[in-house]
C-alpha positions as CSV (number, residue, x, y, z in Angstrom):
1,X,-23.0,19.0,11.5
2,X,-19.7,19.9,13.6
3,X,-18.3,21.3,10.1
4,X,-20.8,24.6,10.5
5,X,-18.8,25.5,13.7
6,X,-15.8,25.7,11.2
7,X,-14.1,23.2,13.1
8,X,-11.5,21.2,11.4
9,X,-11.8,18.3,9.0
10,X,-11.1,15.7,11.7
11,X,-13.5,16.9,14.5
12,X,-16.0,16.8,11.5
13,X,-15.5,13.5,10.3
14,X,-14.7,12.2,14.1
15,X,-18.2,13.9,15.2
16,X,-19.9,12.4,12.5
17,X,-18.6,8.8,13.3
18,X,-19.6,9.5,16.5
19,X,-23.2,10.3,15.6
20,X,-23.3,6.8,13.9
21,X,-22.5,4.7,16.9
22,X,-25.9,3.6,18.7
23,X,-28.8,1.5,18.2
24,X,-30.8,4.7,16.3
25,X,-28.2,4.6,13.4
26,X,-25.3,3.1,12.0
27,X,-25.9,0.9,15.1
28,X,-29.4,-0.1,14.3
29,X,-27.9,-3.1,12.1
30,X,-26.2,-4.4,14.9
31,X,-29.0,-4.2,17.3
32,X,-31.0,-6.3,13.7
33,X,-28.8,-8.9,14.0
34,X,-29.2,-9.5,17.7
35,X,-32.4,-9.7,17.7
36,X,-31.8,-12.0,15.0
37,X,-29.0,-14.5,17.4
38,X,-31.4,-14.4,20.1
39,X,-34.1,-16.0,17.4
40,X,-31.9,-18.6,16.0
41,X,-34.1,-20.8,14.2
42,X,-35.8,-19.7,11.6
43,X,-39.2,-21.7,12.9
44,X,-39.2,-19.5,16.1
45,X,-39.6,-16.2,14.1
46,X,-43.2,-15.6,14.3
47,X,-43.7,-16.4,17.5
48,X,-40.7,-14.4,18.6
49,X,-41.5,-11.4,16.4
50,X,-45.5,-11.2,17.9
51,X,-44.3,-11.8,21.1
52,X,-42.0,-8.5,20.9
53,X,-44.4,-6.7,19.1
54,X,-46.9,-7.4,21.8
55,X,-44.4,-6.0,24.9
56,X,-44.2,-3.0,22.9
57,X,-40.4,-4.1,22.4
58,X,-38.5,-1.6,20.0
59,X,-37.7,-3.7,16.6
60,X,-34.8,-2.1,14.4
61,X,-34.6,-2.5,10.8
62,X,-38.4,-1.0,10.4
63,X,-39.4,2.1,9.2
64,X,-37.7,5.2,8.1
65,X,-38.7,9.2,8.2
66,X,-38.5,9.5,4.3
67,X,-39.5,6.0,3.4
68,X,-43.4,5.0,4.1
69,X,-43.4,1.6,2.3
70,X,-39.8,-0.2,1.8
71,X,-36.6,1.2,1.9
72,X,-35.9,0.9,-2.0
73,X,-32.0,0.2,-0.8
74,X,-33.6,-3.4,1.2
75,X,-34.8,-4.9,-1.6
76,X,-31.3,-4.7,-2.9
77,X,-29.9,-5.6,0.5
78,X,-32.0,-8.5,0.8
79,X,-31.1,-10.2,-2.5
80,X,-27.4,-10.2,-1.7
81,X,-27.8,-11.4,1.9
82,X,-29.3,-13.8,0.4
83,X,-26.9,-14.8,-2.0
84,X,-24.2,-14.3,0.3
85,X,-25.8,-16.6,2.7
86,X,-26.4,-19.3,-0.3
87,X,-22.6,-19.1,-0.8
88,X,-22.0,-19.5,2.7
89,X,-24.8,-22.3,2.9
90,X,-26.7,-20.4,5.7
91,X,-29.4,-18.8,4.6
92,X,-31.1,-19.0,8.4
93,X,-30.7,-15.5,9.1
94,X,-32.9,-14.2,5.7
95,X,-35.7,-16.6,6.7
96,X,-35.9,-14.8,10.1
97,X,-36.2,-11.4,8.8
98,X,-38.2,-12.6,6.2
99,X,-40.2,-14.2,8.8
100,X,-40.2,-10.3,10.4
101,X,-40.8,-8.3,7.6
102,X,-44.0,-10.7,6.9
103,X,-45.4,-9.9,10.4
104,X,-44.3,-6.3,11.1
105,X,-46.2,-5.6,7.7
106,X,-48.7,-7.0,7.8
107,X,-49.6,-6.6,11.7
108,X,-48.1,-2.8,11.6
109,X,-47.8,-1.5,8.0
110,X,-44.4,-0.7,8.9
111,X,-41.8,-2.0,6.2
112,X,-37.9,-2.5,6.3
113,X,-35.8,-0.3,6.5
114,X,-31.4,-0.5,5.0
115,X,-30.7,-1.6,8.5
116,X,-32.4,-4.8,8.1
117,X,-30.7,-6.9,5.6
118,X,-27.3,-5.2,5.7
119,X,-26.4,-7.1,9.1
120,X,-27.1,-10.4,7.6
121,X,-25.3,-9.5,4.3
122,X,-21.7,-8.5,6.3
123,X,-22.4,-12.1,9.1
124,X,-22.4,-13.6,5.7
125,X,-19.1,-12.0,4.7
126,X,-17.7,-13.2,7.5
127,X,-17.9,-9.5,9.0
128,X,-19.0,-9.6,13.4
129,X,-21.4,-7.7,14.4
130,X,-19.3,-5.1,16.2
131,X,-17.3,-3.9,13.1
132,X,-20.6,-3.4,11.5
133,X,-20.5,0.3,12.6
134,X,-17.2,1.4,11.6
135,X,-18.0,-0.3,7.9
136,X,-20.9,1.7,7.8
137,X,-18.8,4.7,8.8
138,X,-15.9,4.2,6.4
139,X,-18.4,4.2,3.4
140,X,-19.6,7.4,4.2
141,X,-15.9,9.1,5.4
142,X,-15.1,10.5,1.4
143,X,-18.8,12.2,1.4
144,X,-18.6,13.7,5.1
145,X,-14.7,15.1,4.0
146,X,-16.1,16.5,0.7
147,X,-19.1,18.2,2.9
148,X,-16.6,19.7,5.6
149,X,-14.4,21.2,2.4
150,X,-17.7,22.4,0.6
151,X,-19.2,24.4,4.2
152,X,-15.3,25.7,4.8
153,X,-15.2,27.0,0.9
154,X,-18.3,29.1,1.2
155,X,-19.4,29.5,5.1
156,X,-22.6,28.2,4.1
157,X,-24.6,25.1,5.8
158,X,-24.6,22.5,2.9
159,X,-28.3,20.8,2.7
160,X,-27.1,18.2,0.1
161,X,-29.8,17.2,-2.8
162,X,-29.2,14.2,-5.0
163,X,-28.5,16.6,-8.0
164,X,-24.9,15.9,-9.2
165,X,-23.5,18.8,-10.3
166,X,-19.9,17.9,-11.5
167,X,-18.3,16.8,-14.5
168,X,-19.8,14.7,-16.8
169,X,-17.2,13.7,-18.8
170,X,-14.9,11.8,-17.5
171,X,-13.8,8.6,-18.4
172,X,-13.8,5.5,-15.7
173,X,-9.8,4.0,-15.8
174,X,-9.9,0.6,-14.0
175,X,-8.3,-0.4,-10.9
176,X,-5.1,-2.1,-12.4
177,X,-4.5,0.5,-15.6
178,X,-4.0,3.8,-12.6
């Protein structure tokens, strides 16, 4: 991370936001969700989805270094595009990349990833496909600033582990009572 050069907070966070953009990462829901315009009808998924797994076509929204079955965070993802989509009375979009996941599975043994059923969660919201990466990025903005200050406190690369190690007593004040 830029942060171990001891550069300043903004080159951090600006470095980091530029990691994101791309089809690898924060732009891998994007690149989901034009796979998923270019499929349009749900009824076309299969075909479409063996026909690009045959040309050896990269498919986003699959597989993940840690992960070797699902994503635990697109099962989660899933239900509330699909709720979202309900509320919206379009659910087309889940059907495709439930249409996907069937065939990549079981053709590949490669499950979905976060990037899958985020994309169709934000169309649902009403959210394009291009701002998808800078909501991604904002997000994660509070956690890369609290990183940089952490590295610059200590000179030390932070590896973060999911073991919280701060206060455990404080009390949650709703929104309208600050």
């Amino acid at each position: 991370m830029t942060a171990a050069t001891l550069s300043d907070l903004h080159s951090a966070v600006v470095s980091g936001i530029g990691a994101l953009k791309g089809p690898l990462h924060g732009g891998a829901n994007e690149q989901v969700m034009l796979m998923v315009e270019k499929i349009k009808d749900p009824a076309k998924a299969d075909a479409w989805i063996r026909k690009a797994l045959a040309d050896k076509a990269r498919i986003m929204g699959f597989g993940h270094r840690v992960y070797r079955v699902e994503d635990p965070r697109a099962k989660h993802l899933k239900r509330l595009a699909l709720e979202l989509g309900q509320q919206v009375g379009d659910t087309s979009k889940v059907q495709i990349l439930d249409t996907m996941v069937r065939v990549v599975a079981t053709d590949k043994h490669i499950f979905p990833n976060v990037d899958l059923y985020s994309g169709a969660a934000y169309a649902a919201m009403g959210i394009s496909t291009d701002q998808f990466t800078p909501i991604f990025a904002m997000s994660r903005i509070a956690g890369w600033a609290a990183h940089v200050l952490e590295q610059h406190g200590n000179n030390r690369l932070i590896r973060p582990r999911s073991d919280y190690t701060g206060a455990t007593d404080l009390k949650y004040v709703p929104l309208a009572e600050r």
